[in-house]
C-alpha positions in Angstrom: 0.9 29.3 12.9 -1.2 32.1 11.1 -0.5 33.3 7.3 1.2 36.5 8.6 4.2 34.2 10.6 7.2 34.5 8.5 8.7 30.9 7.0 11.6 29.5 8.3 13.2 27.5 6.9 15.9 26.1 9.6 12.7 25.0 11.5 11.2 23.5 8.3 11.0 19.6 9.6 11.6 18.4 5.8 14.4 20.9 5.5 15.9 19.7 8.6 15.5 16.3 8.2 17.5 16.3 4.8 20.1 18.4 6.5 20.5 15.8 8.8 20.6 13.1 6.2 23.1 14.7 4.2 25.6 15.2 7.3 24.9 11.9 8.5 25.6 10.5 5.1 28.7 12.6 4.5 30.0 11.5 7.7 29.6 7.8 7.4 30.7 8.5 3.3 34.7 9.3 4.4 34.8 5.5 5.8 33.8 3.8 2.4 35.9 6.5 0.5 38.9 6.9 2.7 39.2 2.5 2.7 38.1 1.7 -0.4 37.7 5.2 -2.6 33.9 4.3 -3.3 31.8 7.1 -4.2 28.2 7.5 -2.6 26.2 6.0 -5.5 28.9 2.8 -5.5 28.7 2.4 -1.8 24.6 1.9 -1.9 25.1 0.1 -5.3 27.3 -2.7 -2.8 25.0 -2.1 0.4 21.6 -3.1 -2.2 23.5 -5.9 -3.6 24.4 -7.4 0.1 20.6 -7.8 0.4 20.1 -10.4 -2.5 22.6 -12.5 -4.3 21.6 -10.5 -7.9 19.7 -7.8 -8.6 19.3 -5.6 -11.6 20.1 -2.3 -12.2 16.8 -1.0 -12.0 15.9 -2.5 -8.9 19.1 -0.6 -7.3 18.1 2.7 -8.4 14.6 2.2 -7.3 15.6 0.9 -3.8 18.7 3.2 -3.3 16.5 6.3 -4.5 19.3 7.3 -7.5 19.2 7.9 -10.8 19.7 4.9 -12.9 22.2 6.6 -14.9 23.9 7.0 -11.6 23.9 3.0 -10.7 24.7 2.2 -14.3 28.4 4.5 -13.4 28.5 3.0 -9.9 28.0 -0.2 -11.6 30.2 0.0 -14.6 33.5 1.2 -11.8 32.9 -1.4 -9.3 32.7 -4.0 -12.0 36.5 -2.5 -13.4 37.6 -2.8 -9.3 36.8 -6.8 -9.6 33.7 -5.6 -7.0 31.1 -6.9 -8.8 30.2 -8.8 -12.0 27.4 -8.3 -14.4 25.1 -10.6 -16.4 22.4 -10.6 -18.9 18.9 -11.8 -17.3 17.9 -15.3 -17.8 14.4 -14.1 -18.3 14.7 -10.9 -19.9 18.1 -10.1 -22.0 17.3 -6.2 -21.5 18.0 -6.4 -18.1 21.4 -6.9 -16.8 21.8 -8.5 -13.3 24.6 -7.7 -10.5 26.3 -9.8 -8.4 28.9 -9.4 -6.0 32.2 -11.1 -6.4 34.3 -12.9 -3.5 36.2 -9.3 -3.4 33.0 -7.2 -3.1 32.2 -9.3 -0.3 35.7 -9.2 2.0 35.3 -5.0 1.2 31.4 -5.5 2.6 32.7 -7.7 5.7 35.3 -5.0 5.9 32.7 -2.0 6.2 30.1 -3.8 8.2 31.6 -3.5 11.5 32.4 0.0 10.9 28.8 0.6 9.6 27.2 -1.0 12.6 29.3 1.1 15.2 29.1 4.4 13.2 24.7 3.5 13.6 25.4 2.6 17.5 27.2 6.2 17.6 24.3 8.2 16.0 22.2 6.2 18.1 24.0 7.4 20.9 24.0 10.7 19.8 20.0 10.8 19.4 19.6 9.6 23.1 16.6 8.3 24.7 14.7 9.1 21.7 16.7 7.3 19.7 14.1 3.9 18.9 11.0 5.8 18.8 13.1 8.0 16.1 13.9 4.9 14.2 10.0 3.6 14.5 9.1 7.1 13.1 11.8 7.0 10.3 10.7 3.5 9.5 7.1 4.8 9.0 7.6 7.1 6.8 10.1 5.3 5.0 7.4 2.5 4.3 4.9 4.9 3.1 4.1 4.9 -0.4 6.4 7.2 -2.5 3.5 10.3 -4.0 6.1 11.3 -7.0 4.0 9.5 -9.4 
């Protein structure tokens, strides 16, 4: 590519590759929202809290990549919905730590399945490619993040 070729941007790797996110995340999004009316930022707030039996608010929005105004939201509706419960940390009182309740966990049970077959489908989609896709993604996924 010389200075002179023109830009484009719908062969912009980075451009495509949060295109594809975004569809792929749409997609998957009318599951969670259609069963349980969860919004995107509520649906990672439950996935995050599915790794670990608590974890604070902070550690969601840096994990799930969202602003922790948007967790605090997510947070504050699934804990009116009976989805989760909150508490002040035992070490630090400024923080407040998540949980999920026994309801958050039959809606997870509930969406696992579907999550799991809705991956096997993209996979399918992507083809042969599809593992040495997922090493890629994984790599750049563990690289350090350069925003500062």
């Amino acid at each position: 590519m010389t200075r002179d070729d023109p830009f484009i941007l719908e062969t912009f790797l980075p451009y495509q590759l949060a295109v594809v996110a975004e569809k792929v995340s749409q997609d998957y999004a009318r599951h969670y929202r259609d069963m349980f009316d969860l919004s995107r930022a509520e649906w990672r707030v439950v996935a995050h809290l599915s790794q670990q039996p608590s974890v604070s608010v902070r550690e969601i929005a840096a994990r799930a990549h969202l602003d922790k105004s948007k967790v605090s939201r997510a947070v504050a509706r699934l804990g009116a919905e009976g989805y989760v419960t909150k508490q002040s940390s035992a070490t630090d009182r400024r923080l407040v730590v998540l949980a999920l309740t026994d309801k958050g966990r039959d809606m997870l049970a509930a969406l696992t399945p579907i999550a799991r077959a809705y991956e096997a489908e993209v996979m399918d989609r992507l083809g042969e490619s599809a593992e040495s896709f997922r090493h890629a993604v994984t790599a750049l996924m563990a690289e350090p993040d350069e925003r500062g």
